[in-house]
N, C-alpha and C positions, 0 to 999 in steps of 0.2 A: 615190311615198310616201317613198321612202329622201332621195331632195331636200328634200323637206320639213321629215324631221327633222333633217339636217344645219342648213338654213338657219333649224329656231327653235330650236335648240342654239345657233348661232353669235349668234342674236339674247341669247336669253338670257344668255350672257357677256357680252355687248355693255355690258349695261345693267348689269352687276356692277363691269367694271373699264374705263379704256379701252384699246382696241388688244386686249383679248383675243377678242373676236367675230372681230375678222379674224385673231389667230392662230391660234384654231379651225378657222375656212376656209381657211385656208392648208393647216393640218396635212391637213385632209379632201383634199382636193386633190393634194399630195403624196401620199397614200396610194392616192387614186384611182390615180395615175400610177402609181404601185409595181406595183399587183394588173395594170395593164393594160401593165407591161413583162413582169412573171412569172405570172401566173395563177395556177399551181398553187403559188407560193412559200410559200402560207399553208396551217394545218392545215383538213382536211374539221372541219365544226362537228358536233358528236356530236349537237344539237339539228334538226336541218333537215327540211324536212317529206319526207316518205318518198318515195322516188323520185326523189327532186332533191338531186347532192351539193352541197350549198352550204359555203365556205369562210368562215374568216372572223380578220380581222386582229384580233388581242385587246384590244389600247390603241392608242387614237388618237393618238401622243404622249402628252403630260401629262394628256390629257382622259381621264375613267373611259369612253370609249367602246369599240365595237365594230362592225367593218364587217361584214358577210353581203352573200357575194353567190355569186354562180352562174356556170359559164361551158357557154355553148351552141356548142359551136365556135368560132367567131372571132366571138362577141360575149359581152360579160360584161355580166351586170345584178345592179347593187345590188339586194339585196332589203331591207338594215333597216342603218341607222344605232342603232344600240342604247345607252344611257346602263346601266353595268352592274348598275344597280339596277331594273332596268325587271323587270317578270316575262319571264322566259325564257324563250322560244321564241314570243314574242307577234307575231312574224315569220311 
């Protein structure tokens, strides 16, 4: 699901300016790479559903977004690409 909303975020800029949709994917990308050199780099989200510490990057770069994701030992799963006006915790 967190795929999904990255890549209709990155559509929906697309169609606003050019070259921004792939900045967008760039940035996500990038950030993906971050969480998966340091994991725990980013703050626990005070929102996450209980029992599961999920982190999460605050700004996407320039974008109002937000990464949530989770790490299970030596695998991390995105859980929600978030737009910061989205209702919160709908993750």
């Amino acid at each position: 699901v967190a795929d999904q909303e990255a890549e209709a975020a990155a559509e929906w800029y697309a169609a606003r300016a050019p070259n921004l949709g792939i900045e967008f994917a760039r940035q996500y990308a990038l950030t993906v790479g971050w969480i998966a050199d340091s994991p725990t780099r980013y703050p626990v989200a005070d929102d996450g559903p209980e029992g599961v510490e999920c982190r999460n990057v605050t700004q996407l770069g320039r974008f109002p977004y937000r990464v949530v994701y989770a790490v299970f030992g030596e695998d991390i799963f995105i859980v929600a690409v978030a737009h910061h006006h989205q209702r919160p915790g709908y993750w």
